[in-house]
C-alpha positions as semicolon CSV with decimal commas, in nm:
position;residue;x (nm);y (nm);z (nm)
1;X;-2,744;3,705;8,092
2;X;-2,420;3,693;7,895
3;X;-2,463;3,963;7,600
4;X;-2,353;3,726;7,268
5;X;-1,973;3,869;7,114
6;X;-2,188;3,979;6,782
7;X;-2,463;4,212;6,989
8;X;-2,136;4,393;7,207
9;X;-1,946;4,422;6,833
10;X;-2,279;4,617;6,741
11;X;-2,387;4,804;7,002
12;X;-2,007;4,935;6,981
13;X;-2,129;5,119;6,684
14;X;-2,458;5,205;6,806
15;X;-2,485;5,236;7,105
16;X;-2,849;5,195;7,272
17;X;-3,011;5,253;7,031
18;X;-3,301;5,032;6,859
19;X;-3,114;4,696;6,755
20;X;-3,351;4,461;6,558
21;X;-3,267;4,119;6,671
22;X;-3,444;3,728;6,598
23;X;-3,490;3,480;6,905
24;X;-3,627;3,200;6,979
25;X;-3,935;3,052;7,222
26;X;-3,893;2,694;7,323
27;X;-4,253;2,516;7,392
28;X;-4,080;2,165;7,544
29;X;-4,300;1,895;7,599
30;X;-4,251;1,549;7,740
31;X;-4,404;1,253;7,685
32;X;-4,663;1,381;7,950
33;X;-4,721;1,694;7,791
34;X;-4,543;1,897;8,104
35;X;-4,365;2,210;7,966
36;X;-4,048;2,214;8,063
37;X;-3,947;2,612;8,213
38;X;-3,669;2,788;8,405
39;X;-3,674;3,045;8,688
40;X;-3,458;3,334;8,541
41;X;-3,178;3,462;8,716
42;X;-3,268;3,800;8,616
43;X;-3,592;3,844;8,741
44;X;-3,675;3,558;8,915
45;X;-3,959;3,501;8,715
46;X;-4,042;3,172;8,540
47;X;-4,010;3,114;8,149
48;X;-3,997;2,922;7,854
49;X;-3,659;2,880;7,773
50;X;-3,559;3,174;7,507
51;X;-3,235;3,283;7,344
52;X;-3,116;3,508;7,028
53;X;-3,027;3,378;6,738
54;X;-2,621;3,380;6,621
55;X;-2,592;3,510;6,274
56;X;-2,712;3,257;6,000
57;X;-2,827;3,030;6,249
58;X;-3,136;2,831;6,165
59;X;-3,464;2,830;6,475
60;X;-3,478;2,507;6,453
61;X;-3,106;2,497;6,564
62;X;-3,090;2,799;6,841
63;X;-3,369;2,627;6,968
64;X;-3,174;2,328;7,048
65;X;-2,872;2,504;7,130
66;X;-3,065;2,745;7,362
67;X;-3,249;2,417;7,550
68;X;-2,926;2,263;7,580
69;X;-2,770;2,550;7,748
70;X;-2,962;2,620;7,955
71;X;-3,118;2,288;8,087
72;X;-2,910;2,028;7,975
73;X;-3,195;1,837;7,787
74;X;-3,223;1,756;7,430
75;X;-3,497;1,823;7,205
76;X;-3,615;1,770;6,912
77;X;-3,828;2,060;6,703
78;X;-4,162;1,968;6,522
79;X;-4,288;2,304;6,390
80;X;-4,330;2,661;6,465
81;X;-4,577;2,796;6,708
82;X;-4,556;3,125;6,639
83;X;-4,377;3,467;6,442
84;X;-4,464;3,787;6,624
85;X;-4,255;4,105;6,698
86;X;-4,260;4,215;7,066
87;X;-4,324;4,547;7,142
88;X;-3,959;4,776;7,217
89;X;-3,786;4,654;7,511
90;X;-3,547;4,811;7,666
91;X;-3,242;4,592;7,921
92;X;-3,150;4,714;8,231
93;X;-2,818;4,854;8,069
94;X;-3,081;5,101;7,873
95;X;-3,015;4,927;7,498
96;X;-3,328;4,874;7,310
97;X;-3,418;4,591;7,148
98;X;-3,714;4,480;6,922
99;X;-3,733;4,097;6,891
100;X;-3,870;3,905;6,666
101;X;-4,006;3,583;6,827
102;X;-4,027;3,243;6,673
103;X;-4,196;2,994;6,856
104;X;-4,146;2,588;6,827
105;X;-4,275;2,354;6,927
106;X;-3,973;2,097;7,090
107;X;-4,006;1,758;7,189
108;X;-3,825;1,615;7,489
109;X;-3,500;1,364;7,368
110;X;-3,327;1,288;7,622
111;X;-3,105;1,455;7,920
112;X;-3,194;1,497;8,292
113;X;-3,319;1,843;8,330
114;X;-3,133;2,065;8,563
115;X;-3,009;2,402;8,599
116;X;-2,694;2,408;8,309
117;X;-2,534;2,779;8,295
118;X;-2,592;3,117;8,473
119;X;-2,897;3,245;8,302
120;X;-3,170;3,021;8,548
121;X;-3,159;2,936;8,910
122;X;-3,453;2,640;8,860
123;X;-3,548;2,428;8,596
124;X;-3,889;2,238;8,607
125;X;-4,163;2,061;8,429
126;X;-4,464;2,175;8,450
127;X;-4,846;2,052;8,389
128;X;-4,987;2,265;8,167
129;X;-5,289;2,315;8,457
130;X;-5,023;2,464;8,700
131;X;-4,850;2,702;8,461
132;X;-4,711;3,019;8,658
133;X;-4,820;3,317;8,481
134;X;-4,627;3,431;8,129
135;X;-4,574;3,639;7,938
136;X;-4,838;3,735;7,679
137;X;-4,625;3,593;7,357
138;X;-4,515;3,283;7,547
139;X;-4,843;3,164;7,664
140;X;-4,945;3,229;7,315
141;X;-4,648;2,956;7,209
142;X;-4,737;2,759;7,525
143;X;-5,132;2,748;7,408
144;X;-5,100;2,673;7,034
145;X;-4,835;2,397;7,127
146;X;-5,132;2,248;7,363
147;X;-5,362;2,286;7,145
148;X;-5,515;2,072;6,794
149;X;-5,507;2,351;6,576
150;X;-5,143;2,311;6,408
151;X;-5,169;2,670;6,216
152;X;-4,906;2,907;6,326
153;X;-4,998;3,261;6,461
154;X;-4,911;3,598;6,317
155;X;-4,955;3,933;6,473
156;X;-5,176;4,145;6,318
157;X;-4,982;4,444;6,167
158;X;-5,113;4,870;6,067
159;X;-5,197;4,761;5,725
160;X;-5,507;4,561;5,861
C-alpha cells in the first residue's frame, strides 16, 4: 500500500509513534444490491474498499476517489453508515495508527469493475448472502447499508 506524501512528511517528525488519521469505508452497491469488494494485496484478505483521507478532503470525495482507484468504478455517495474509531493499529513497518472510520453508503455509476492499482489482486461483487468474513467495523457499514434503518452508528465511548 503506497504510504500518501503527507503521512511520510509526518512520520518524519514522529516517527512511529501514535498518528491520528480519518479514512474512509466504501459500502458499494449495485442495482442488485451486491457489494462490490477487493482481495488486498497485503493480506490477501477480502474488503470493502478503504482509503485515508488527503488533508481537507471531504468523505464524500475520498470515497469516490478511493473506489476509483482502486476498482475503476464510479460511485455515487448517499449517506454515512457509520463514525467509529478503531482500536490502535499498528503496520507492518511498526507505525501506529488510530483511524477514525467513516462509513458511506455508495451507489454504483458506472465503470467495469476490475483490479485498477497495486493495493488489490481481485475485485468482485458480492451477494450480500455470500459475504466472506470482515472485519468487525466493516460488516457494521456493510449491515446498516443493507438494512431499513437509515440512522448512522456511533461507538459507544468511557463517558457512558
Amino acid at each position: 500500500m503506497p504510504i500518501p506524501e503527507f503521512v511520510v512528511a509526518l512520520r518524519s517528525k514522529i516517527g512511529h509513534d501514535p498518528l491520528p488519521l480519518p479514512g474512509v469505508v466504501a459500502v458499494v452497491l449495485d442495482d442488485r444490491g451486491r457489494v462490490l469488494m477487493v482481495r488486498r494485496s497485503d493480506t490477501a484478505e477480502w474488503a470493502l474498499t478503504t482509503g485515508c483521507l488527503e488533508p481537507g478532503e471531504q468523505p464524500a470525495t475520498g470515497a469516490i476517489r478511493e473506489v476509483r482507484e482502486e476498482t475503476g468504478v464510479d460511485v455515487t455517495v448517499e449517506r454515512v453508515l457509520a463514525v467509529e474509531a478503531l482500536d490502535l493499529a499498528v503496520a507492518p513497518n511498526g507505525d501506529q495508527i488510530h483511524w477514525l472510520c467513516i462509513g458511506l453508503l455508495c451507489r454504483y455509476a458506472s465503470g467495469d469493475a476490475r483490479v485498477n492499482d497495486d493495493e488489490s489482486v481481485e475485485v468482485s461483487w458480492f451477494e450480500a448472502a455470500d459475504l466472506p468474513p470482515l472485519p468487525a467495523h466493516q460488516a457494521r457499514s456493510v449491515a446498516l447499508a443493507l438494512g431499513q434503518d437509515e440512522r448512522a452508528y456511533f461507538a459507544a465511548g468511557p463517558w457512558r
